[in-house]
N, C-alpha and C positions, 0 to 999 in steps of 0.2 A: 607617741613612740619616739618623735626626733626631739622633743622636750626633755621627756628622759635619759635619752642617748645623750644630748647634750649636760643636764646635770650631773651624769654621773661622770662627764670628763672634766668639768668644772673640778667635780672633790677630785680626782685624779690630778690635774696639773694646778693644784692650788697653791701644793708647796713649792713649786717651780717658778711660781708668779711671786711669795712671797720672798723669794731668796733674790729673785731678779731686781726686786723693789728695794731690797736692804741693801745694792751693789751700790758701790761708788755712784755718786750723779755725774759724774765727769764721764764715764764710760755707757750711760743710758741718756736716751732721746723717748719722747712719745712716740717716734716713729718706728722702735725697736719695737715696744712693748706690744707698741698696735700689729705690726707685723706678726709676732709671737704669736697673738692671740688668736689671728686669720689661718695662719698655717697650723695651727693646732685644734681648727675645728670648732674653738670655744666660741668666736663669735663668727657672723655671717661674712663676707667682703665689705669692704670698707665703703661700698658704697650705701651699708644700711649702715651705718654705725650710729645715725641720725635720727632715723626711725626706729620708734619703739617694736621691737618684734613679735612680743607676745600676742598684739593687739589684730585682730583682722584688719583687713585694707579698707576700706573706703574712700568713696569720688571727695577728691577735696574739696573745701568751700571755697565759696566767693573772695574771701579774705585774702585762700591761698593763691586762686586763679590771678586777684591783682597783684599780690607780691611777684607771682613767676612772671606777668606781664610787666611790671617796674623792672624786675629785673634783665628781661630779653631788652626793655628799652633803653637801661643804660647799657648792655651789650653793643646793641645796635648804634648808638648816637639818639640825640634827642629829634624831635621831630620839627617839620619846617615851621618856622611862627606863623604863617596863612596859611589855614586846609582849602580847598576850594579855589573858585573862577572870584577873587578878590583882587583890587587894585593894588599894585605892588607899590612901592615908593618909589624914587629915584633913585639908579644906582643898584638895586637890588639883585640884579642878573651880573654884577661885577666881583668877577672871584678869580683870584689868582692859584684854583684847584684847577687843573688841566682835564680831574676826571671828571667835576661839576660841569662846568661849559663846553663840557667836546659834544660838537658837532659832528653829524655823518658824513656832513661834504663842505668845502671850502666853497661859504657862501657869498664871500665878497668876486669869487667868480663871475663872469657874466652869464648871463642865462640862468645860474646855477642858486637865484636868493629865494630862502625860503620864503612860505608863505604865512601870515599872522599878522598879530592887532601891535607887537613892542616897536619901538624905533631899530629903523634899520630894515626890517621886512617889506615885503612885497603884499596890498589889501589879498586881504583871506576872502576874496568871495565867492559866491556859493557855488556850491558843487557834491556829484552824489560820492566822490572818495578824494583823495589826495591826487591819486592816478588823473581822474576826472579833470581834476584841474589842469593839472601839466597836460591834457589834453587839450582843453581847449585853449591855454594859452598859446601852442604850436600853432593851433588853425588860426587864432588871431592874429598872429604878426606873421605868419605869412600870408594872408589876404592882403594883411597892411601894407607889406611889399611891392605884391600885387599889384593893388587898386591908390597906394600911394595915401589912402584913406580908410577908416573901418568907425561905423559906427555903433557904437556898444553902449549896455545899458548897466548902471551902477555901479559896483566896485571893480568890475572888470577895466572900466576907462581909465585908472591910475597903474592899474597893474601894467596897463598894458601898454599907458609911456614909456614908462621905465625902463622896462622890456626891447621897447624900441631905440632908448638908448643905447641898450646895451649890444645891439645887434649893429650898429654904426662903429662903435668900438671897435667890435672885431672887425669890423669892414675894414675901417682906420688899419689896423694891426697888420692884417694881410699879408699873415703868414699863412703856411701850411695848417698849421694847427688851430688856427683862429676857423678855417673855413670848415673844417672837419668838426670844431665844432656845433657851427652853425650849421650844418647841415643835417648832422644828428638830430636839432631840435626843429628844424623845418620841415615840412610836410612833403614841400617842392621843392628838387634839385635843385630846379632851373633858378627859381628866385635865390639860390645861394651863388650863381652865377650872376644875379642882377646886381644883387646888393653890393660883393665886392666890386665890380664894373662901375656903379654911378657911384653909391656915396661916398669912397673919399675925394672925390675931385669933386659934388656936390657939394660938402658939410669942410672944405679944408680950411675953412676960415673961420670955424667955429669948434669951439672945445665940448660944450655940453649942451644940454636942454635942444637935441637935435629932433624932437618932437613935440608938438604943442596939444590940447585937450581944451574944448569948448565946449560947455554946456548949452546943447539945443532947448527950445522955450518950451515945448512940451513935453509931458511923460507917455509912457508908454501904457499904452488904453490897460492892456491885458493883466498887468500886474501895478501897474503905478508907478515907475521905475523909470527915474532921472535917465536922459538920453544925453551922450557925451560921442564929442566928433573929432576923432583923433584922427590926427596927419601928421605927415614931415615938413618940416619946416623946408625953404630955399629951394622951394618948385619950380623956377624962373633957370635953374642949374641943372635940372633934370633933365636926358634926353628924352626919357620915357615919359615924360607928364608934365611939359612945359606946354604953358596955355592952357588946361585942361578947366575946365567949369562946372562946380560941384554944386551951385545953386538950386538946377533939376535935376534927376537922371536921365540916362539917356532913353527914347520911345521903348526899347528892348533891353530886360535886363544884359543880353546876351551883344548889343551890341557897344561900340565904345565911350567913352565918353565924351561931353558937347566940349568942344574948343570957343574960346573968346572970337569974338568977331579977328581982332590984331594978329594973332596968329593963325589963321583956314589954312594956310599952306604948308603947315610945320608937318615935319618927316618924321617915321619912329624908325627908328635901330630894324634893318631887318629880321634880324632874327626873333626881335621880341614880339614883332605884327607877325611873325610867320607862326608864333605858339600861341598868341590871341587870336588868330585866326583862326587856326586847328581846333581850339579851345567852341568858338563860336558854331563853326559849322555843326555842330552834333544834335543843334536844337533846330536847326534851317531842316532836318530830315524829316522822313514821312515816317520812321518808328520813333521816332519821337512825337510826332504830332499822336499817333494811336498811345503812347505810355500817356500823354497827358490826355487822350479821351477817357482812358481806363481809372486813372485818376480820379476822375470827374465824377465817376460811376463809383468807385470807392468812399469818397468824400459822402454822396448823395447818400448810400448803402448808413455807411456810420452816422448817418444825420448830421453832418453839419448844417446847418442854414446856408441859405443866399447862395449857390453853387448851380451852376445851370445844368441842362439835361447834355447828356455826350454830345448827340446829333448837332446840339446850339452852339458848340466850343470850335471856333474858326481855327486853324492852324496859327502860330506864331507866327512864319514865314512862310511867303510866296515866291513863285517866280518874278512878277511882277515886282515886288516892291527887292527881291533881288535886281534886277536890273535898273532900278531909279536909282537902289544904294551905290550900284555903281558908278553907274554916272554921274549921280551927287562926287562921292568920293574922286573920282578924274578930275571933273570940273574943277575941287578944289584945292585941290593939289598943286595943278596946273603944270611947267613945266621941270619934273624932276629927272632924276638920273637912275636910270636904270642900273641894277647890281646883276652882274653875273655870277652867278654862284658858281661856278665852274671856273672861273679864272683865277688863278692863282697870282696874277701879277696886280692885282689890287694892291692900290697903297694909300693909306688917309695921310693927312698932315699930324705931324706930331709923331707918324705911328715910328717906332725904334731911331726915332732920333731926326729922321730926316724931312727935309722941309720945302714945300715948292717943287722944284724938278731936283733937287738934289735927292740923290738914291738913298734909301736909305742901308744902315751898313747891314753887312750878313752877318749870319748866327758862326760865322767860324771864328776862331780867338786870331790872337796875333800871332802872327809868323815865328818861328821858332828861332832864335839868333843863334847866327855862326861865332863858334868859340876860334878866338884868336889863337 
């Protein structure tokens, strides 16, 4: 029926088409005629004018399918010359497109470098997400703080110098904003309280590589995996960890670490022994000694081997070996200086300027001068 309806306006507007054809070519274009044609019905929209009409439709071929794919890909730009996890050349990540190389965060920040195998990253090691990792890179460098040492096994040991470089940085920096950031990526306040406090007067004589990485002589049973002993360098400057002896542990994971014979008498920073203290006592208790019988009963339940029965599991701590530790501890101390926490007129050398008996100044500014 529309076949028909259309011929018969074909013979209708033919002489219309043949008088438009004998006009001047100066005053016609193909885009006239084509127009003419659409708004008179005669042919379909110009978007079939391509396709043959009388014919039914059918799924294009294979032929067609690559022509419209050649064509979407020179739409698009041509594709990258490596598909796939293939070794790049040198240079290859080097483009002066700003939309190619953008980054989501400014990685030459500290704390902030991504993680991967190119130069310039942080080792990519293993982990169950991206998240995963930034997790446990926070718990690593603040133990690191901590313990002043952390021992870690494979690609975590590079990452996690670096890391510790960059955590002196901002110590170095010791602004506002350096602490604020370090505090975000640490676990513990308090260690963002350590850090700015010892390393820059610890590391002020040295610019870079303020951490070192040793490879211990065995691997680890469970998986096979290279063991690496990372520390800070210039421990001999440290209040916190000057003398400290890392050759054994101490009897108690919970208690501190062994001192060299040359220093038995060396003093920690109050407040740091008063949060390794707090920290210690929670395992010295009797619901701790019952969480680690329960333990024990767990362990044995899930079949691990080699785990003793509850009733055999002695307490960590005693009274007993609490009063030897103290006394050890006295004896070796010997004669130190008691801190009043309550005294407000404490003064160290050094502290705001003042030196010896001389007072140190107060927090008021200068006097205001009288105008002549």
């Amino acid at each position: 029926m529309r076949a028909a309806k259309n011929g018969r306006l074909s013979q209708r507007y033919a002489g219309d088409v043949a008088a438009l054809l004998s006009s001047p070519a100066s005053l016609l274009c193909v885009w006239h005629i084509c127009a003419f044609l659409t708004f008179t019905h005669i042919l379909p929209p110009p978007i079939s004018l391509c396709l043959p009409s009388p014919l039914p439709t059918s799924p294009p071929s294979r032929t067609a399918k690559l022509a419209m794919l050649r064509w979407s890909r020179l739409l698009r730009g041509r594709p990258p010359p490596v598909m796939g996890n293939a070794k790049k050349m040198r240079f290859a990540g080097v483009d002066d497109n700003p939309s190619i190389t953008h980054k989501p965060w400014d990685t030459n920040e500290p704390l902030m470098a991504d993680y991967g195998w190119e130069r310039g990253k942080l080792p990519k090691f293993r982990a169950r997400s991206p998240f995963h990792r930034q997790q446990i890179a926070r718990r690593m460098v603040t133990e690191l703080i901590r313990k002043d040492y952390v021992i870690v096994g494979g690609a975590r040991a590079p990452a996690l110098r670096i890391l510790a470089d960059h955590v002196v940085e901002l110590a170095k920096a010791g602004d506002t904003d350096s602490r604020q950031q370090l505090a975000y990526f640490l676990h513990d306040p308090l260690m963002v309280d350590k850090a700015f406090d010892e390393y820059p007067r610890r590391f002020r004589d040295m610019n870079a590589k303020y951490a070192m990485m040793t490879r211990l002589k065995g691997r680890r049973r469970a998986d096979n995996v290279a063991m690496y002993f990372v520390e800070y360098k210039n421990r001999d400057m440290s209040d916190n960890h000057k003398g400290e002896d890392y050759t054994s542990g101490p009897e108690r994971f919970f208690l501190p670490p062994r001192i060299v014979e040359t220093e038995k008498g060396i003093q920690r920073p109050p407040h740091m022994q008063m949060a390794f203290d707090r920290w210690a006592s929670k395992f010295k208790t009797e619901e701790f000694h019952h969480w680690w019988r329960l333990r024990h009963a767990k362990l044995r339940y899930w079949g691990v081997r080699n785990v003793p029965h509850p009733s055999d599991v002695d307490p960590l701590w005693s009274e007993k070996e609490e009063e030897e530790w103290h006394n050890e501890m006295l004896a070796s101390t010997g004669d130190f200086e008691d801190f009043d926490l309550d005294d407000d007129s404490y003064e160290a050398a050094g502290e705001g300027g003042g030196q010896g008996d001389s007072p140190s100044p107060s927090g008021a500014g200068p006097a205001p001068q009288k105008r002549s």
